[in-house]
N, CA, C and O atoms as CSV, one atom per row, in Angstrom:
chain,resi,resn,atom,element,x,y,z
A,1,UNK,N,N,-7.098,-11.659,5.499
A,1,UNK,CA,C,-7.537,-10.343,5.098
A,1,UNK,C,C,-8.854,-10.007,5.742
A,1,UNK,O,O,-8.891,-9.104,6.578
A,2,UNK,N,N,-9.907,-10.655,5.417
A,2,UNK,CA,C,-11.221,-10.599,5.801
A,2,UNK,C,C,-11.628,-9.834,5.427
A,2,UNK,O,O,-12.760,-9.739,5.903
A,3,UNK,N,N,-11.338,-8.739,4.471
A,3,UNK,CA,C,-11.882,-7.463,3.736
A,3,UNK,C,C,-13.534,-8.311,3.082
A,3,UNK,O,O,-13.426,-9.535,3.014
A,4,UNK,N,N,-14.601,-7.872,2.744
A,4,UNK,CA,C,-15.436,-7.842,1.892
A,4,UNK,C,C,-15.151,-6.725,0.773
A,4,UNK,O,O,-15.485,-7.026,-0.373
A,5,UNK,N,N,-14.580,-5.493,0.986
A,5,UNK,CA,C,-14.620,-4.682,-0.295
A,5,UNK,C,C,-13.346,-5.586,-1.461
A,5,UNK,O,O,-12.565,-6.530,-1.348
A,6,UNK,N,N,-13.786,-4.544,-2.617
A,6,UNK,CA,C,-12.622,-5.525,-3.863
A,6,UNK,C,C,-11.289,-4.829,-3.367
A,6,UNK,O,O,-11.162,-3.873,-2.603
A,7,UNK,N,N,-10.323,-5.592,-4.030
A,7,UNK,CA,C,-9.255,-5.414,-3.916
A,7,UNK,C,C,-8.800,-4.173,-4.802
A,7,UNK,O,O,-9.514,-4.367,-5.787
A,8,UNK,N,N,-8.105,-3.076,-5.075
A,8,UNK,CA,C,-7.329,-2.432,-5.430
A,8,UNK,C,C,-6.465,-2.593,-6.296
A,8,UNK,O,O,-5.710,-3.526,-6.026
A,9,UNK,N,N,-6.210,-1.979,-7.410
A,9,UNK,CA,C,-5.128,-2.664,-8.174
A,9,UNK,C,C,-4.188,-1.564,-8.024
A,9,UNK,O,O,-4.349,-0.550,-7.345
A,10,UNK,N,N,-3.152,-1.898,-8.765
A,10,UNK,CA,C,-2.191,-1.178,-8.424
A,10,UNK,C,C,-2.258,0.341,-8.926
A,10,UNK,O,O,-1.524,1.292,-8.659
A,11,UNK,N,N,-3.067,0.273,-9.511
A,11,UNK,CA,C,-3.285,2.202,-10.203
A,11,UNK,C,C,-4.038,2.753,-8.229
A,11,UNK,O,O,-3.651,3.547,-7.371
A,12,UNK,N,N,-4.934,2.010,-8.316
A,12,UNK,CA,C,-5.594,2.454,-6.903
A,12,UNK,C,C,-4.529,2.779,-5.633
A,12,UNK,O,O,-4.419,3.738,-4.868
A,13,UNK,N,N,-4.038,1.924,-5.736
A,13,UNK,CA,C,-3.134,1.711,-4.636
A,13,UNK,C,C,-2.095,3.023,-4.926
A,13,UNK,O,O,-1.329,3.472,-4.074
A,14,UNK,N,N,-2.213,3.469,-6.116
A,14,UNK,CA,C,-1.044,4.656,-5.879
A,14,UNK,C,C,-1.620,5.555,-6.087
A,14,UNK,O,O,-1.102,6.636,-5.809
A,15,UNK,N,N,-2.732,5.520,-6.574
A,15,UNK,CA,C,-3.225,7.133,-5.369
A,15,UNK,C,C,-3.474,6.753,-4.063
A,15,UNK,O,O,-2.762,7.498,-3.390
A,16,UNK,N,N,-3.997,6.118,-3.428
A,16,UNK,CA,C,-4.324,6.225,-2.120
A,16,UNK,C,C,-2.657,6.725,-1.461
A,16,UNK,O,O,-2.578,7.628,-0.628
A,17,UNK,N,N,-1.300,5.919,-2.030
A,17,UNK,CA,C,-0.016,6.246,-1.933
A,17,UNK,C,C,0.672,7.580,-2.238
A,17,UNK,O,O,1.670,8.011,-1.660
A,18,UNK,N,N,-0.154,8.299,-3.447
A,18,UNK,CA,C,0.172,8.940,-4.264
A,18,UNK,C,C,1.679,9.008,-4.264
A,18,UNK,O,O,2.311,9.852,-3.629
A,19,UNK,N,N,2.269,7.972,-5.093
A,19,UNK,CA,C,3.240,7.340,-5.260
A,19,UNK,C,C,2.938,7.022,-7.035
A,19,UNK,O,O,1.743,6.863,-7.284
A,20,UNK,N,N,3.778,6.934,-8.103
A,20,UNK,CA,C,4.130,6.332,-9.207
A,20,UNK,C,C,3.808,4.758,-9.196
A,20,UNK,O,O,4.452,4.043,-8.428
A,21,UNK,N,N,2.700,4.132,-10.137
A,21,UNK,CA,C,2.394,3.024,-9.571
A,21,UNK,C,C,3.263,2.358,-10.202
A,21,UNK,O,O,3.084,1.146,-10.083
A,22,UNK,N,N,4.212,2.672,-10.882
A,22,UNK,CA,C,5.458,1.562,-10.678
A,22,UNK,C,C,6.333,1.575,-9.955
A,22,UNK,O,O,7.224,0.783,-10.261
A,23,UNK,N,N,6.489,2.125,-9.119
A,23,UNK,CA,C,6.930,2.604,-7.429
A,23,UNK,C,C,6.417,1.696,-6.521
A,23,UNK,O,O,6.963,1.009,-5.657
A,24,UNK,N,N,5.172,1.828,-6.903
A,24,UNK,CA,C,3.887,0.648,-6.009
A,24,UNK,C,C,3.993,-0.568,-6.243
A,24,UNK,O,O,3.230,-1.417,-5.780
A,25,UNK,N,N,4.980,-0.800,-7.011
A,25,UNK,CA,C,4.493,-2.700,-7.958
A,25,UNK,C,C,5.464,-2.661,-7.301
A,25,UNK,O,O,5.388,-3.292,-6.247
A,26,UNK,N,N,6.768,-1.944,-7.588
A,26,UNK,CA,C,8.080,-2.477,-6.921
A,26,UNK,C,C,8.060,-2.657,-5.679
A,26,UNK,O,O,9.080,-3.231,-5.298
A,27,UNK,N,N,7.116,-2.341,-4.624
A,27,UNK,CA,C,7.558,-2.077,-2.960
A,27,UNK,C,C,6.451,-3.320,-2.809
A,27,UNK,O,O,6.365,-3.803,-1.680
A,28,UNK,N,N,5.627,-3.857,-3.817
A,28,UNK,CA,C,4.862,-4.958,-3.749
A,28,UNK,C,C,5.629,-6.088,-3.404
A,28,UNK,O,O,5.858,-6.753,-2.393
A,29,UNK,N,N,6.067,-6.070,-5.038
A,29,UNK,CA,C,7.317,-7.523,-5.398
A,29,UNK,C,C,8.268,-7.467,-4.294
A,29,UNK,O,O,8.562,-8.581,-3.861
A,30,UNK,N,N,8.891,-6.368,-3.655
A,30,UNK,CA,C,9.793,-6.024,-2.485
A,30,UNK,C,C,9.083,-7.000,-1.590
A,30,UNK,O,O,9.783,-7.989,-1.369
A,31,UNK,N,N,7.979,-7.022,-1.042
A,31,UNK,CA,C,7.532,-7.426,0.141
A,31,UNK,C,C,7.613,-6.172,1.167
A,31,UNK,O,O,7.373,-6.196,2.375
A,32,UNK,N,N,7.943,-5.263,0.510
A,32,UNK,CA,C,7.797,-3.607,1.657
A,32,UNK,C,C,6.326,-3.358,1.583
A,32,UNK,O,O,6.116,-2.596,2.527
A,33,UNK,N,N,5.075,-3.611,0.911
A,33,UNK,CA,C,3.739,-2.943,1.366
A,33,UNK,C,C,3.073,-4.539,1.140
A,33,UNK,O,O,3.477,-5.597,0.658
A,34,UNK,N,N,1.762,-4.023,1.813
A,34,UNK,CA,C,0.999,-5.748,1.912
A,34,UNK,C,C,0.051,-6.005,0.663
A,34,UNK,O,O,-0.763,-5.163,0.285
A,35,UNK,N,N,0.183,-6.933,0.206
A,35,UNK,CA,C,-0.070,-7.085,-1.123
A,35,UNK,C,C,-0.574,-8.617,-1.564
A,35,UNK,O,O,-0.404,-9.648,-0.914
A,36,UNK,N,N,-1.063,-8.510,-2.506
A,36,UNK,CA,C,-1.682,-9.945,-2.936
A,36,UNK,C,C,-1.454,-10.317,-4.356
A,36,UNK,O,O,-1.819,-9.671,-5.338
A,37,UNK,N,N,-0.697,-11.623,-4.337
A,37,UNK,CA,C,-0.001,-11.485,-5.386
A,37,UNK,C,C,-0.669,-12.566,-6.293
A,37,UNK,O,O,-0.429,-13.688,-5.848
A,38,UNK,N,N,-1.542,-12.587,-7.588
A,38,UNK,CA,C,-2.152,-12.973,-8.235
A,38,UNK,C,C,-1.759,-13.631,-9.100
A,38,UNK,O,O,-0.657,-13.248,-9.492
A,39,UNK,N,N,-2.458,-15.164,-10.029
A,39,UNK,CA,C,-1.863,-15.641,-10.867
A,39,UNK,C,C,-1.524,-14.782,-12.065
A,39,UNK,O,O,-2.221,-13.805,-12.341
A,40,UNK,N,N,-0.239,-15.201,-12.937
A,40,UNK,CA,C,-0.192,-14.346,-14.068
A,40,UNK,C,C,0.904,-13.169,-13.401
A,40,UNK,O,O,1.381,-12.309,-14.141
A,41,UNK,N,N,1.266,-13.227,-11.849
A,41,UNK,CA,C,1.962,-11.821,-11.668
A,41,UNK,C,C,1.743,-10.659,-11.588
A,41,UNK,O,O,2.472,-9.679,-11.752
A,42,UNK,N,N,-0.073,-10.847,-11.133
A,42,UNK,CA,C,-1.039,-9.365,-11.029
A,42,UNK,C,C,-0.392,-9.380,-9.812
A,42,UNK,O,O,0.229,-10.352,-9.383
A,43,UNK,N,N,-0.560,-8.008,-9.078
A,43,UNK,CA,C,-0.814,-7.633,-7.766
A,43,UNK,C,C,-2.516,-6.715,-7.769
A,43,UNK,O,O,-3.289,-6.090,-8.495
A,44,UNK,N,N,-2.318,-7.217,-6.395
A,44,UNK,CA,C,-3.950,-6.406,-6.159
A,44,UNK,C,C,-3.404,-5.830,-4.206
A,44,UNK,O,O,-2.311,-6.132,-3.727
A,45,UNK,N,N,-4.239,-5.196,-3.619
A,45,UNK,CA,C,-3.974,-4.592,-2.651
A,45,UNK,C,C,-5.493,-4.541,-1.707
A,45,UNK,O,O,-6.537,-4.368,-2.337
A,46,UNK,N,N,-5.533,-4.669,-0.490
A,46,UNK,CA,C,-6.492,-5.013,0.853
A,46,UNK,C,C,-6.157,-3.603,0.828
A,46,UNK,O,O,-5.023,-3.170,1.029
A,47,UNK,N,N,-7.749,-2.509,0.433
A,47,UNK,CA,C,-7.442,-1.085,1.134
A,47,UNK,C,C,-7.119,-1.070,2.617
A,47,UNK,O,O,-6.360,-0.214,3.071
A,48,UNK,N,N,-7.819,-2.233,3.576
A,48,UNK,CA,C,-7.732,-1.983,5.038
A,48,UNK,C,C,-6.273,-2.062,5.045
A,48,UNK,O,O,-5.662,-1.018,5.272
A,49,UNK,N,N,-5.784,-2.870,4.884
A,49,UNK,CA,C,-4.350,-3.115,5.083
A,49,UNK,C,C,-3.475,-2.538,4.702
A,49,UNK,O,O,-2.389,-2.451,5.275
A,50,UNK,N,N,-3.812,-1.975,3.543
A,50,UNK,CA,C,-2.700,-0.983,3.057
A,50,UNK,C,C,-2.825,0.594,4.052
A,50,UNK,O,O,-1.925,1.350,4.419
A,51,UNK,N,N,-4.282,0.664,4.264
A,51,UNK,CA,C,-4.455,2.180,5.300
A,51,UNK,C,C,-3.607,1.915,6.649
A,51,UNK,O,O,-2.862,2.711,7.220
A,52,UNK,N,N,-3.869,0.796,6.949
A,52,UNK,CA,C,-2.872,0.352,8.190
A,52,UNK,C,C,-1.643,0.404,8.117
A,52,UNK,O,O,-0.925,1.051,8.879
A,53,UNK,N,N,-1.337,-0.162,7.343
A,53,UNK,CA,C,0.220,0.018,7.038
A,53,UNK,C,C,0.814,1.289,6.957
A,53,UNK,O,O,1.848,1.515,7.586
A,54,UNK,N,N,0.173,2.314,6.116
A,54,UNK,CA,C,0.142,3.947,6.482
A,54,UNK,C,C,0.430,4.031,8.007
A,54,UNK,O,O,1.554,4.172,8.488
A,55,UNK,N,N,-0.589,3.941,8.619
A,55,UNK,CA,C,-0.887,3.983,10.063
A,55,UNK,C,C,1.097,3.902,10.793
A,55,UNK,O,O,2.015,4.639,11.154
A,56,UNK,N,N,0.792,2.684,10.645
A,56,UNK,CA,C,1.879,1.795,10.723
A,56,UNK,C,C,3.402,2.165,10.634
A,56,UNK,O,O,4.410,1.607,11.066
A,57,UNK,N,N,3.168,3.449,9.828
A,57,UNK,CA,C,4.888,4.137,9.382
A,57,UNK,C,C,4.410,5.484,9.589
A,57,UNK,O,O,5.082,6.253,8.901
A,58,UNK,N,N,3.476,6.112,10.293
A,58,UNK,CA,C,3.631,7.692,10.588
A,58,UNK,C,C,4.400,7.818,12.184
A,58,UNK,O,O,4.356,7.068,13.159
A,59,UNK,N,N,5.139,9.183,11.929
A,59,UNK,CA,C,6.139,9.001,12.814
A,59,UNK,C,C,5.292,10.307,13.436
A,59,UNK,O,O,4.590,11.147,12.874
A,60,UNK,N,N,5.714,10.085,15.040
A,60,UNK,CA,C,5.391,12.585,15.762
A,60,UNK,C,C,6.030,13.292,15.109
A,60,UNK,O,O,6.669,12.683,14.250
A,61,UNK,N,N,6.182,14.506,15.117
A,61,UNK,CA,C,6.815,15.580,14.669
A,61,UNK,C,C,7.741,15.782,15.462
A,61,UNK,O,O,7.346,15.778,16.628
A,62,UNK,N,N,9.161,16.016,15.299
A,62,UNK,CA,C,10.113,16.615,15.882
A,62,UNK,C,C,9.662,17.639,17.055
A,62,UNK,O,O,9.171,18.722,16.736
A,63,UNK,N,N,9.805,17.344,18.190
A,63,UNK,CA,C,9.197,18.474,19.104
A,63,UNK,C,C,10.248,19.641,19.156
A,63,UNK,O,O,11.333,19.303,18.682
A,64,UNK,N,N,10.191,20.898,19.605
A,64,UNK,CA,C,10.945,21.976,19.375
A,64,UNK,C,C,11.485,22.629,18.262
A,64,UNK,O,O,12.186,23.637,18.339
A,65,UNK,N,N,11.024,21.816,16.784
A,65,UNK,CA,C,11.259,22.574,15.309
A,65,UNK,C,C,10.295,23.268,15.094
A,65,UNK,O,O,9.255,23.250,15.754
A,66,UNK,N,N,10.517,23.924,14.196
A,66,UNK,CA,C,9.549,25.113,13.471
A,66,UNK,C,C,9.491,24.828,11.938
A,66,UNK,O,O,8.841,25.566,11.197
């Protein structure tokens, strides 16, 4: 990770998603977003990594639509 800031919990993580953060837990436990998975079955979330991962899935715009 190498982050110094704290980790994110999953309320955080779904706004930055603005996504339902039980939407967010599920794509955690999925292994679909990058995540850190804590004793007890917390998740917590690397803002860098999760902004990347954003990054990571934006697609161009259809050229020639309106």
């Amino acid at each position: 990770m190498g982050s110094t800031s704290p980790l994110l919990t999953i309320f955080d993580a779904a706004c930055v998603l603005r996504l339902p953060a039980r939407r967010v837990k599920k794509l955690a436990k999925a292994g679909e977003l990058p995540a850190v998975i804590l004793p007890g079955d917390e998740v917590r979330f690397d803002e860098a990594e999760l902004r990347a991962w954003i990054q990571n899935r934006k697609r161009p715009a259809a050229e020639g639509r309106s």
